[in-house]
C-alpha positions in Angstrom: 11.9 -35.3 4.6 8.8 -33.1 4.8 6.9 -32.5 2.0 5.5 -29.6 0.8 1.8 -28.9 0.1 0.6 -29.4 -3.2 -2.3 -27.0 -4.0 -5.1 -26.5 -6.3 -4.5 -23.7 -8.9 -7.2 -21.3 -7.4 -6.4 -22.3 -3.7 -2.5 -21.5 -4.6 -3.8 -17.9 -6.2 -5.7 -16.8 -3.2 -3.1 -17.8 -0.5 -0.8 -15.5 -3.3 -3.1 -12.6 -3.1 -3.7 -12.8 1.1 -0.1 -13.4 1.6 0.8 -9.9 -0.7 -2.6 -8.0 1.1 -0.9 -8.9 4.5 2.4 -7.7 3.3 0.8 -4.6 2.0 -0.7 -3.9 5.0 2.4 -4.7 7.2 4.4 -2.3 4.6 1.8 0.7 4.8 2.0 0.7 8.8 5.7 0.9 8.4 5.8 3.6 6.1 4.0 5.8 7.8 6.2 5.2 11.6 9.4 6.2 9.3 7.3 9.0 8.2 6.7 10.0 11.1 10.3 9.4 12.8 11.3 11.5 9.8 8.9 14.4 10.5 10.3 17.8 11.2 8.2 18.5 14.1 6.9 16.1 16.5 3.4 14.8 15.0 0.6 14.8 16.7 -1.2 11.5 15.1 -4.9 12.6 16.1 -4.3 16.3 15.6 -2.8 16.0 12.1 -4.1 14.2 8.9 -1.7 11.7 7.5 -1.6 13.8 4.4 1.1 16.1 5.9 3.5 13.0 6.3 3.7 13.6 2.1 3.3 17.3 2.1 6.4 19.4 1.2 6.1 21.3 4.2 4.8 20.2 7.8 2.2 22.6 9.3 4.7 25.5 10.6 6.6 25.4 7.4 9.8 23.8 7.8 10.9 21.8 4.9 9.3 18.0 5.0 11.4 16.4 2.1 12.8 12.8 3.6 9.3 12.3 4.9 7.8 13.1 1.8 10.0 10.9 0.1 9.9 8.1 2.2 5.8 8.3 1.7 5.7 8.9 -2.3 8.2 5.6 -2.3 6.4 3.6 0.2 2.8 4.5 -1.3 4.5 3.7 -5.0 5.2 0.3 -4.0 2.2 -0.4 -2.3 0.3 0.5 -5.3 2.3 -1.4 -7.6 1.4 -4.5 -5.3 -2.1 -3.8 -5.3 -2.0 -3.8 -9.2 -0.2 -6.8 -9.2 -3.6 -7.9 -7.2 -5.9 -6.8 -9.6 -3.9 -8.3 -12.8 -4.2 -12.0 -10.6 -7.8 -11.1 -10.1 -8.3 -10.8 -14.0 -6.3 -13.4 -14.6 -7.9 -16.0 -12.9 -11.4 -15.6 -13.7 -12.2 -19.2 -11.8 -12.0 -17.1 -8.5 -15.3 -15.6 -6.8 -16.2 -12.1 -7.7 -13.1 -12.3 -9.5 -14.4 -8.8 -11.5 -15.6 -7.0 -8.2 -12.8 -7.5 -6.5 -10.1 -6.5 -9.5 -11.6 -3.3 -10.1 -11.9 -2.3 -6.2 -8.3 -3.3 -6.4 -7.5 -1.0 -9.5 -9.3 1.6 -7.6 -7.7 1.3 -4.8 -4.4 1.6 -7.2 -5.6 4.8 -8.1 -6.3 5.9 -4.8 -2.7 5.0 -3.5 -1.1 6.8 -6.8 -3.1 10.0 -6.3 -2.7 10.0 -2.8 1.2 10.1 -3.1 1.5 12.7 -4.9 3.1 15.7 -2.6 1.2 19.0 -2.3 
């Protein structure tokens, strides 16, 4: 029978937070292809700003709402994860730069909130 690897505290904490950065990472590409499937016109990916995948209209006006749903979810859950990122960063104060790296992650919570919020 194989055993498992037993890991130090700290070691076990920072193979948690890589494994949920790489998931969040993973997640936010998807979101924005279903966005963009979901799009009511075709979108041009380097002639539009990702922004319009959560507007409530697309640029000639017709009505955006799946895509601006799936993005509000999508970007809700990401930043949800990446608070759960920063609480284990102030948590575990044994980690290195364990406060510079829990507030970029709170501010990058912030950024994610904000920047789901349709216009």
């Amino acid at each position: 029978m194989l055993r498992s690897r037993e890991y130090e505290p700290p070691v076990r904490i920072q193979i948690t937070i890589k494994n949920l950065l790489i998931f969040i990472a993973y997640f936010l590409i998807l979101t924005f292809f279903i966005a963009i499937a979901y799009y009511p016109e075709k979108y041009q990916f380097f002639g539009e700003y990702i922004s319009n995948l959560g507007s409530m209209e697309s640029a000639t006006g017709s009505p955006n709402t799946i895509s601006m749903i799936i993005v509000i979810v999508g970007f809700s859950i990401c930043g949800s994860l990446f608070l759960s990122v920063a609480v284990l960063y102030f948590l575990h104060r044994e980690l290195y730069l364990w406060h510079v790296k829990g507030i970029l992650s709170l501010l990058t919570t912030i950024g994610i909130v904000c920047d789901s919020i349709p216009f």
